[in-house]
C-alpha positions as CSV (number, residue, x, y, z in Angstrom):
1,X,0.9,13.1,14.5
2,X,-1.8,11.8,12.4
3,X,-2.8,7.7,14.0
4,X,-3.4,6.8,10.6
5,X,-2.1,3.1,11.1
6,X,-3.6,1.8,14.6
7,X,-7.0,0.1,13.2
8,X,-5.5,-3.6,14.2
9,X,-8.5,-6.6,14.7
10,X,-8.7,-7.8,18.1
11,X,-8.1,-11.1,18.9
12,X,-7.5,-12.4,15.2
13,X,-5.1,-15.1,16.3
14,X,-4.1,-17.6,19.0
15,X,-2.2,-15.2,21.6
16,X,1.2,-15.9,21.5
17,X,3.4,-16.9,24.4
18,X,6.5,-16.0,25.9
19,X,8.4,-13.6,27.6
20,X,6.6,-10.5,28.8
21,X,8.0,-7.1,28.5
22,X,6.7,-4.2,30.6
23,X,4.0,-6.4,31.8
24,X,2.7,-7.1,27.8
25,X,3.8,-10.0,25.8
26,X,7.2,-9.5,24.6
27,X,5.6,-9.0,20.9
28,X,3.9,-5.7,21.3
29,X,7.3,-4.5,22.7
30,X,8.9,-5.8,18.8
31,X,5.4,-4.0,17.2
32,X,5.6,-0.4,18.6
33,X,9.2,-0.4,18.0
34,X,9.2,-1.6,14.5
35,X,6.2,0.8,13.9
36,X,8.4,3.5,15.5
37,X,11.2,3.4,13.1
38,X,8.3,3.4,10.0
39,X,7.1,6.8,11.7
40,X,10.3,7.9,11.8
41,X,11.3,7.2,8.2
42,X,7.7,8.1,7.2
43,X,7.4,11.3,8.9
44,X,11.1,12.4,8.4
45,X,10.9,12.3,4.6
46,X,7.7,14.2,4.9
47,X,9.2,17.1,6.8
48,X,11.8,17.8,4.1
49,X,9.9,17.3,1.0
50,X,7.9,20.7,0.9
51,X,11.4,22.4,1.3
52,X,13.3,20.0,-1.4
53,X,11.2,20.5,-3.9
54,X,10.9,24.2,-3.3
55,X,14.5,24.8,-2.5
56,X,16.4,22.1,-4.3
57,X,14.0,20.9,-7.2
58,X,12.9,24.5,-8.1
59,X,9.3,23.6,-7.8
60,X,6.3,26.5,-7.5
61,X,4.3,26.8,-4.5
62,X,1.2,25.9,-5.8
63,X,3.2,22.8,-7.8
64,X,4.6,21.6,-4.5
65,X,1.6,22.0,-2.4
66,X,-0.5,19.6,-5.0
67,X,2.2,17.2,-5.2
68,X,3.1,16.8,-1.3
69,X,-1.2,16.8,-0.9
70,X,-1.2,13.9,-3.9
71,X,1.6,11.9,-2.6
72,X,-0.3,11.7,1.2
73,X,-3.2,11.0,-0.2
74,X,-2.0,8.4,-2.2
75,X,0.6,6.9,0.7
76,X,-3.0,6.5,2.6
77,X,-5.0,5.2,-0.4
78,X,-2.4,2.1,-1.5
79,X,-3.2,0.4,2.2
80,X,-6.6,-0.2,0.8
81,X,-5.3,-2.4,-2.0
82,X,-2.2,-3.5,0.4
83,X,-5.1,-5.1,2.9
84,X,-7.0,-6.9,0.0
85,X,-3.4,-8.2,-1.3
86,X,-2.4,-9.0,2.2
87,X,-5.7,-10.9,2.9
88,X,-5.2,-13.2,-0.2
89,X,-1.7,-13.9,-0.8
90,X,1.1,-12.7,1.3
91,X,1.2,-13.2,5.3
92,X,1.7,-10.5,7.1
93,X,5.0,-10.9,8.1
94,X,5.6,-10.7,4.4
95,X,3.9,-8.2,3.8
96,X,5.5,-6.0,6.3
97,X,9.3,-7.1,5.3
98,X,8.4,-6.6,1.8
99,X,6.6,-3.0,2.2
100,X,9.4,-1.8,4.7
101,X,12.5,-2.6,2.0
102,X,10.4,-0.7,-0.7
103,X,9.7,2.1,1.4
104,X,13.5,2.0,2.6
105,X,14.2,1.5,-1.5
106,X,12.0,4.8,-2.2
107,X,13.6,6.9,-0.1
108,X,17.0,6.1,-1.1
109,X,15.7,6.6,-4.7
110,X,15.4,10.2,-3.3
111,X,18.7,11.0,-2.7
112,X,18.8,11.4,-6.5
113,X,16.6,14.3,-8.2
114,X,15.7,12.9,-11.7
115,X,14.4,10.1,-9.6
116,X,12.1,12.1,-7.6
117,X,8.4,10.9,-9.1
118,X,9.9,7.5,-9.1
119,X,10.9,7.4,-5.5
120,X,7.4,8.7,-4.3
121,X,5.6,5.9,-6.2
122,X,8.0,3.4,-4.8
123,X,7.3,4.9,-1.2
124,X,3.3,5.2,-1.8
125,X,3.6,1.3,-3.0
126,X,5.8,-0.1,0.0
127,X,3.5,2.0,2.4
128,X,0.2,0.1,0.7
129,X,1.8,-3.2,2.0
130,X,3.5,-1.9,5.3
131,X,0.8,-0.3,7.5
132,X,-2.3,-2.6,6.9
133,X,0.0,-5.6,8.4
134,X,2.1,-4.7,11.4
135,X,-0.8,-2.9,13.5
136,X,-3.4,-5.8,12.7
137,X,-0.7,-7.9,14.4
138,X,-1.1,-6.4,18.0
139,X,-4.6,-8.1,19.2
140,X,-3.0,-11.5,18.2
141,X,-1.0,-11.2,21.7
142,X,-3.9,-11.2,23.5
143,X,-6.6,-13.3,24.9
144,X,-9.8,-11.9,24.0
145,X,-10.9,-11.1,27.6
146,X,-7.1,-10.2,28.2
147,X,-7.6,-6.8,29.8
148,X,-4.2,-5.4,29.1
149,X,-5.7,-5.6,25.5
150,X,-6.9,-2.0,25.7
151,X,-4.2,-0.2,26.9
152,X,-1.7,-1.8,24.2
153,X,-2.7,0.5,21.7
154,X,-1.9,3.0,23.6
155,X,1.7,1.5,23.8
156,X,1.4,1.1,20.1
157,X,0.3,4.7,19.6
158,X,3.3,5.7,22.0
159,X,5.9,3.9,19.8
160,X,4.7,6.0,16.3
161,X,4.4,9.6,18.6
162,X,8.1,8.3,19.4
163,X,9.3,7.8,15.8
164,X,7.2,11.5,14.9
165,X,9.3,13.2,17.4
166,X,13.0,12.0,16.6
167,X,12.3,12.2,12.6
168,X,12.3,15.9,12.2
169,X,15.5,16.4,14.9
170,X,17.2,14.0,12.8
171,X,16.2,14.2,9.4
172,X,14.9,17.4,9.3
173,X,18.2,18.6,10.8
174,X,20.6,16.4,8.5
175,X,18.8,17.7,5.7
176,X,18.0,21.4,6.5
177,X,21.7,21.7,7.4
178,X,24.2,19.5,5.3
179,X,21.9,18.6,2.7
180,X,18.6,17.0,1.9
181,X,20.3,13.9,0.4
182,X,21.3,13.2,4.3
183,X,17.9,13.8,5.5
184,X,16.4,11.0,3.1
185,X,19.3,8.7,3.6
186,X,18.8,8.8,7.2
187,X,15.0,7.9,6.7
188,X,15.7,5.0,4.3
189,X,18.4,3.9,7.6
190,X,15.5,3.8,10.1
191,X,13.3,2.2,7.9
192,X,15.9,-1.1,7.3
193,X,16.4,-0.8,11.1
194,X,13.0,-1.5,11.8
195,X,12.4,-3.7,9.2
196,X,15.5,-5.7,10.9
197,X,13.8,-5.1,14.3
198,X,10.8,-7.1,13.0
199,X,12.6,-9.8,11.1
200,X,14.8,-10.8,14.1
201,X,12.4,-10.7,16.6
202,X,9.3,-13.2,15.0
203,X,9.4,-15.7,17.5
204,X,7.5,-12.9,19.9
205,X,5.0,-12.4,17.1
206,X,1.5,-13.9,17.2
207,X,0.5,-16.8,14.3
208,X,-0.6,-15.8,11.1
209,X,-4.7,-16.0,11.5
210,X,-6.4,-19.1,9.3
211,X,-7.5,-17.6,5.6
212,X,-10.7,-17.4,5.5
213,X,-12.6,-17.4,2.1
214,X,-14.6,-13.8,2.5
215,X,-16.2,-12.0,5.5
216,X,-18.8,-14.3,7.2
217,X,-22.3,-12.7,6.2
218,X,-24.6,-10.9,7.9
219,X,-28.0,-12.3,9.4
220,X,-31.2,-10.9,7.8
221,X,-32.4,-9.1,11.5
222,X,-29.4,-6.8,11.5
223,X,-28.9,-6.1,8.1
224,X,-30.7,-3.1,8.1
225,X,-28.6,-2.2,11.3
226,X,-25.7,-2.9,9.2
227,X,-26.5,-0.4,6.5
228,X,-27.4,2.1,8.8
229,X,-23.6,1.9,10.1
230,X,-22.0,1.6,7.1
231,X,-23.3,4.4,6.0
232,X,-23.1,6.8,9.0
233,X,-19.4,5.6,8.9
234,X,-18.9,7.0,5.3
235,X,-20.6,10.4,6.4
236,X,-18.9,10.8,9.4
237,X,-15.8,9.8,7.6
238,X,-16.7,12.8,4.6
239,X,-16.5,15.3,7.4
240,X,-12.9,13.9,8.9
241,X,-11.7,14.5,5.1
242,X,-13.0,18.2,5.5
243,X,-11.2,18.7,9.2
244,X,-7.8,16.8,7.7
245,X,-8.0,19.0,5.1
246,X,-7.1,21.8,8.0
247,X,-4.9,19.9,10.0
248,X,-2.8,18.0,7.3
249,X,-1.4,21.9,6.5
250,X,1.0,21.2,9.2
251,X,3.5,20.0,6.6
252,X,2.2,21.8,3.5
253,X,1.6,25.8,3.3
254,X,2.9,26.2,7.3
255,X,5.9,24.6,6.5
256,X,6.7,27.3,4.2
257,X,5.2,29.9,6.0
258,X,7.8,28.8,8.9
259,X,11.0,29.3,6.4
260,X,10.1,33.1,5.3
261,X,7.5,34.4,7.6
262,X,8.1,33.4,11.4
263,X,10.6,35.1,13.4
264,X,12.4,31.9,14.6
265,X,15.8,33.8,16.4
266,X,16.5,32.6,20.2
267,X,19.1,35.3,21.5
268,X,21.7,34.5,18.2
269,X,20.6,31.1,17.5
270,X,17.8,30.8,14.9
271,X,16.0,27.7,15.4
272,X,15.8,25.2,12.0
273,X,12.4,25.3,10.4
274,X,12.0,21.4,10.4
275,X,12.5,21.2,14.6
276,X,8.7,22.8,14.9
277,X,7.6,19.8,13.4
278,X,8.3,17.6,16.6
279,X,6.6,19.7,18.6
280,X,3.0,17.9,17.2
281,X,4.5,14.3,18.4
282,X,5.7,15.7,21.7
283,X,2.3,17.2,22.9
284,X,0.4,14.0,22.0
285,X,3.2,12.0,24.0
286,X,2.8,14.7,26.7
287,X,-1.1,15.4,26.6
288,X,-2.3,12.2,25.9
289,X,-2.6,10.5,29.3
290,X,-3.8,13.7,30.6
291,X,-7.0,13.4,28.6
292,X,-7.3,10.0,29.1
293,X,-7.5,10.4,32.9
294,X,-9.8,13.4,32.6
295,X,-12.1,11.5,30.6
296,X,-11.8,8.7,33.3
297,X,-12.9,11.1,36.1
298,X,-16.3,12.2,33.9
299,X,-16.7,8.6,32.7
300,X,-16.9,7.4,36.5
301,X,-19.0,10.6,37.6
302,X,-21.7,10.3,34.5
303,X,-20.9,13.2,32.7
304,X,-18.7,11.7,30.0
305,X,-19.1,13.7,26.4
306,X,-20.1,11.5,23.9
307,X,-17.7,10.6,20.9
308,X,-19.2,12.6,18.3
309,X,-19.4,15.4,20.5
310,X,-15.7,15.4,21.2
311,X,-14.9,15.2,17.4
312,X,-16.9,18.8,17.5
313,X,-15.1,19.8,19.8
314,X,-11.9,18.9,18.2
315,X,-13.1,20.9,15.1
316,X,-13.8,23.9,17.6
317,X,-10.0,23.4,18.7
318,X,-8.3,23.4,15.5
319,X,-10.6,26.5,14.1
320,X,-9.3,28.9,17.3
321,X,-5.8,27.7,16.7
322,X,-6.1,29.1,13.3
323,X,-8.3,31.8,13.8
324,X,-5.4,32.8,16.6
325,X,-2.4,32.3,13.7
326,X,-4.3,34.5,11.7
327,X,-4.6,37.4,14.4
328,X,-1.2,37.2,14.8
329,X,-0.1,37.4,11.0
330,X,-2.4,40.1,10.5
331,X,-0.9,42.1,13.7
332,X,2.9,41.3,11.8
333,X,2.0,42.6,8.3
334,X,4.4,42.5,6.5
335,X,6.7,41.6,8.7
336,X,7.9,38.1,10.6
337,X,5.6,36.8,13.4
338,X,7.4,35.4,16.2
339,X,7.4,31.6,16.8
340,X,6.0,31.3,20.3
341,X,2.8,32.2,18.2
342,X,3.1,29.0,15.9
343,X,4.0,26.9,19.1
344,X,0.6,28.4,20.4
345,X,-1.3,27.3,17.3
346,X,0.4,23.6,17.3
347,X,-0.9,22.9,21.1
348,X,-4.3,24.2,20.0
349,X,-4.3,21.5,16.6
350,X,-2.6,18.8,18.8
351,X,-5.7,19.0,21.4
352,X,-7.8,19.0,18.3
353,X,-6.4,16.3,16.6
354,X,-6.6,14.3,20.0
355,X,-10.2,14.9,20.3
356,X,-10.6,13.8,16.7
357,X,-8.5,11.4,15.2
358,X,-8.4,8.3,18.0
359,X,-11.8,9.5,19.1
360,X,-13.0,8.5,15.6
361,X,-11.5,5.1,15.1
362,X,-12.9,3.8,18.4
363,X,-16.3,5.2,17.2
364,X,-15.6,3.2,14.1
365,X,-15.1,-0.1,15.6
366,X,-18.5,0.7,17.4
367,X,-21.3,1.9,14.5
368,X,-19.7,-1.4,12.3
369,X,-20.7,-4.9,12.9
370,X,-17.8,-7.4,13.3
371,X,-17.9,-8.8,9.6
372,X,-17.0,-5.5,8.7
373,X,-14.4,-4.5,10.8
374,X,-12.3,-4.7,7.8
375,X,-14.0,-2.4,5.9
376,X,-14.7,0.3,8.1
377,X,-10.5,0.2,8.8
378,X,-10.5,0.5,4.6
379,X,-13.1,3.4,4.9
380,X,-10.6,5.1,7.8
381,X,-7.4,5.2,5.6
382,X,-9.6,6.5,2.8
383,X,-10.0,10.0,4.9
384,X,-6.5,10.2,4.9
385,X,-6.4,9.8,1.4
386,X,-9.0,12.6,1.0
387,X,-8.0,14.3,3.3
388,X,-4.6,15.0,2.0
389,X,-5.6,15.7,-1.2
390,X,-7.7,18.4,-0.1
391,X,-5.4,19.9,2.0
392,X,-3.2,19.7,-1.0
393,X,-5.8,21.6,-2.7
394,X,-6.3,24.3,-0.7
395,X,-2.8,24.7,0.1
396,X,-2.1,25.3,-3.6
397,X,-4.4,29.0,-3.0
398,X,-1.5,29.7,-0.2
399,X,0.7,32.0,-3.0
400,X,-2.6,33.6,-4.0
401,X,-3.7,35.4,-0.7
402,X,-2.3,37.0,2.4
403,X,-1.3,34.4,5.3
404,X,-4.0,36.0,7.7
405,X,-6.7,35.5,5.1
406,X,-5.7,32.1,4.4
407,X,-5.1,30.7,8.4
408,X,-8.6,32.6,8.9
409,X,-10.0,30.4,5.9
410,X,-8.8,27.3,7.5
411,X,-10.3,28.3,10.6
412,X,-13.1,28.7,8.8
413,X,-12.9,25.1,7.1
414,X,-12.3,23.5,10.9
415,X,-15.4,25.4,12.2
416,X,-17.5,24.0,9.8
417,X,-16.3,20.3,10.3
418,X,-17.2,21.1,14.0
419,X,-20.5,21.9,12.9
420,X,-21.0,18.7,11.1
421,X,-19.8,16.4,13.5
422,X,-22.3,17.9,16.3
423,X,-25.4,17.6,13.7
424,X,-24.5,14.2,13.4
425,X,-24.8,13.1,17.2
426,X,-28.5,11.8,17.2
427,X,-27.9,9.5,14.1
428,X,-24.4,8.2,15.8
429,X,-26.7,7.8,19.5
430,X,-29.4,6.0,17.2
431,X,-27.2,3.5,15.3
432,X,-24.9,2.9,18.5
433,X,-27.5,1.7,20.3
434,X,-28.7,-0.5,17.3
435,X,-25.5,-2.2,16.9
436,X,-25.4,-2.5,20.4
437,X,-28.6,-4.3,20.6
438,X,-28.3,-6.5,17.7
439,X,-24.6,-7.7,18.9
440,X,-26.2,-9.3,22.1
């Protein structure tokens, strides 16, 4: 699962008070759930609609690739103009009930077939309001020298992995095997429980922050420091769009390679296609604090890799998983390759997409000055955009070429994003320590 939604500002409010949960204020307990149940309407409607428009709809590969690539990018590009609209006229606890009844609205709207365009737009638009406002919501708990500030993210980030793993067990399932009417019905369901979740539960929610009339400026000494972030952030943020480009295939061409070309029989059972996509959510769940504590251990002993360097690796990651995929389709042929060899490739693009994706919004938060905190967040959901769009792209060449050629050109595409990010770790070591200096 993509954490395309966790770029909240720290301390942008009074904290609130109340009831704690878990040891955190009761509020982050209404956040991640809420969030949960946006992943889970969000993620389930994505798992079916490769196979509904090729199945049901009568779409072309190459047509369904571009549109499920178009429809990503554009469900990551509307938060951009959601943030500016939340800024200036709604709050964001309207802005979060409003986006999660159009999103619910959307997919309802794609229960019915001539409505299909429609109901993405609607999704796209509700989504543009949604995930800018609920995450930005978390730091507002805190204190700023609350210490239990960092690790409720990760609580956060727990909540969507949680919503990423149900979605394609109970959508995927509902629609792969009654009909995928009750697969988007069920996603439009969760989306008006969280949205009730949220609604019912604002007196754990931090205060709306004071409107301010534009970003406070920046002093002439680090202006030039400024720049040089900025624009180290947009480079670095080119070369995610080139490694999600890879990754975001997940739902795209591997979907439909899962439907005709993977062996998926247990004994007599054969396993639905959509259940391999909760395999992603349940490594990150699994994996997660795993890394975490291994990157503890070489933190404390002085041998921690630096951020950029992990992104390369990431990109290393991703490139064996596919280069091992497409081993493994050449060795079938022509005929079905057994899914213990897609589980294999998953675990490989889930440690990549750990050493990536989190990786890079921390690194984010620390090449941009606080005035424009805001912007970089903008900048982040914008390689999402790209990023699925370009996967979209390339996936459209999927009908055009044999499946080991094709995983062994994605390989090809990860290895090269590797590349990039590990000729780009002097610049990030200059400008780090720039910020760095000029923020004391």
């Amino acid at each position: 699962m993509t954490a395309t939604s966790t770029t909240g500002t720290a301390g942008d409010g009074a904290p609130a008070k109340g009831a704690t949960w878990f040891g955190h204020p009761a509020g982050l307990t209404v956040l991640a759930t809420t969030e949960m149940w946006e992943v889970f309407s969000f993620i389930g409607m994505k798992t079916l609609l490769v196979y509904y428009m090729t199945k049901d709809l009568g779409f072309a590969q190459q047509q369904a690739s571009l549109v499920y690539g178009l429809y990503g990018g554009c469900a990551y590009f509307t938060p951009i103009l959601g943030g500016i609209a939340c800024g200036r006229w709604l709050t964001r606890r309207q802005a979060v009930t409003a986006g999660g009844l159009i999103m619910a609205l959307g997919h309802f709207l794609l229960i019915f077939p001539s409505l299909f365009f429609p109901a993405l737009a609607t999704v796209a638009l509700g989504a543009g309001l949604y995930l800018p406002a609920l995450p930005s919501q978390v730091g507002g708990l805190y204190a700023k020298d609350d210490p239990r500030k960092d690790s409720a993210y990760s609580v956060y980030y727990l909540g969507m992995n949680l919503g990423a793993l149900l979605a394609p067990l109970v959508c995927g399932t509902l629609g792969e095997l009654f009909g995928w009417h009750w697969g988007f019905g069920a996603a439009g369901i969760g989306m008006l429980i969280g949205v009730s979740i949220y609604s019912f539960n604002g007196r754990h929610l931090p205060p709306e922050p004071p409107r301010a009339p534009g970003p406070a400026g920046v002093g002439t000494q680090d202006r030039a420091t400024t720049r040089s972030g900025l624009l180290l952030i947009v480079i670095i943020a080119a070369v995610v769009v080139v490694f999600r480009g890879a990754y975001e295939q997940i739902g795209n061409t591997l979907a439909i390679w899962l439907d005709g070309g993977v062996d998926r029989r247990v004994g007599g059972f054969v396993i639905p296609m959509t259940w391999f996509q909760s395999i992603n959510p349940l490594l990150v769940i699994t994996l997660t604090p795993l890394i975490v504590a291994r990157w503890a251990r070489l933190a404390k002993a002085g041998r921690e890799t630096p951020s950029i360097g992990k992104m390369g690796r990431g990109g290393l990651m991703l490139a064996a998983g596919y280069l091992l995929l497409s081993a493994a389709a050449a060795v079938s042929g022509a005929g079905s390759t057994h899914w213990m060899w897609f589980v294999a490739f998953v675990a490989a693009m889930t440690l990549g997409e750990l050493y990536v994706m989190p990786i890079c919004l921390g690194l984010f938060g620390r090449l941009s000055s606080p005035s424009f905190a805001t912007m970089a967040a903008a900048i982040w959901f914008a390689t999402a955009f790209g990023g699925n769009l370009l996967a979209g792209l390339m996936g459209s060449a999927w009908s055009a070429t044999s499946p080991a050629l094709f995983f062994a050109a994605m390989a090809g595409v990860a290895f090269g994003a590797a590349i990039l990010f590990l000729v780009l770790a002097g610049p990030v070591a200059k400008v780090q320590a720039q910020v760095a200096a000029a923020s004391t």
